[in-house]
C-alpha positions in Angstrom: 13.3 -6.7 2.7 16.7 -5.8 1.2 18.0 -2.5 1.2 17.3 -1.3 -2.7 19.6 1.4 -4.2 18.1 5.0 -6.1 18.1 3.6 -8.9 16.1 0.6 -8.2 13.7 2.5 -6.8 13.5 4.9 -10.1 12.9 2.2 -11.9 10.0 0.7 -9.8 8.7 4.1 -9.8 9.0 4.3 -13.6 7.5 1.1 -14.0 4.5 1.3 -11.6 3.8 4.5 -13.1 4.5 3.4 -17.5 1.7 0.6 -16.0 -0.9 2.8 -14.6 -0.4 5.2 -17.8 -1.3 2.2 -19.8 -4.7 1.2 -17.3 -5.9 4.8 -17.4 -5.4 4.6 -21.8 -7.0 1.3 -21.9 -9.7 2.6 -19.3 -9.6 6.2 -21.5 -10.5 4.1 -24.8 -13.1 1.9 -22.9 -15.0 4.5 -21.8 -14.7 6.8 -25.0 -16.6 3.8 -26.9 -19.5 3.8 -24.1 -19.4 7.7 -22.9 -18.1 10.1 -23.9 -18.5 12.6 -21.1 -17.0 10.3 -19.1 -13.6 11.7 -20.5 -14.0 14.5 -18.5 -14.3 12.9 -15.8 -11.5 10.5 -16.1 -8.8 13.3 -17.1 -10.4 15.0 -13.5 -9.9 11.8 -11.7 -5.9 12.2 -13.3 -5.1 15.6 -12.5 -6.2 14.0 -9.1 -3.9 11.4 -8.8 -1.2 13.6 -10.3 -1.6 15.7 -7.6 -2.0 12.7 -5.3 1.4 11.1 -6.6 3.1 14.4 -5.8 
């Protein structure tokens, strides 16, 4: 593996990150159609990985 610079790996950051914002929406929407106390759950399971990220 090359070396990568900062800002390459800001911008893999940002870019894994803009992508899993966009799973958990599409997941968010999915689940809101079936269940909607599943919300809850999901914004628990975010505040998780937040924290996990971190």
């Amino acid at each position: 593996m090359p070396q990568m610079g900062p800002m390459n790996w800001l911008f893999l950051s940002f870019v894994c990150l803009l992508n899993l914002f966009l799973v958990i929406i599409y997941i968010n929407s999915v689940l809101l159609k079936t269940n909607k106390v599943s919300f809850s759950l999901l914004m628990s399971n975010k505040m998780k990985l937040w924290s996990w990220l971190w």
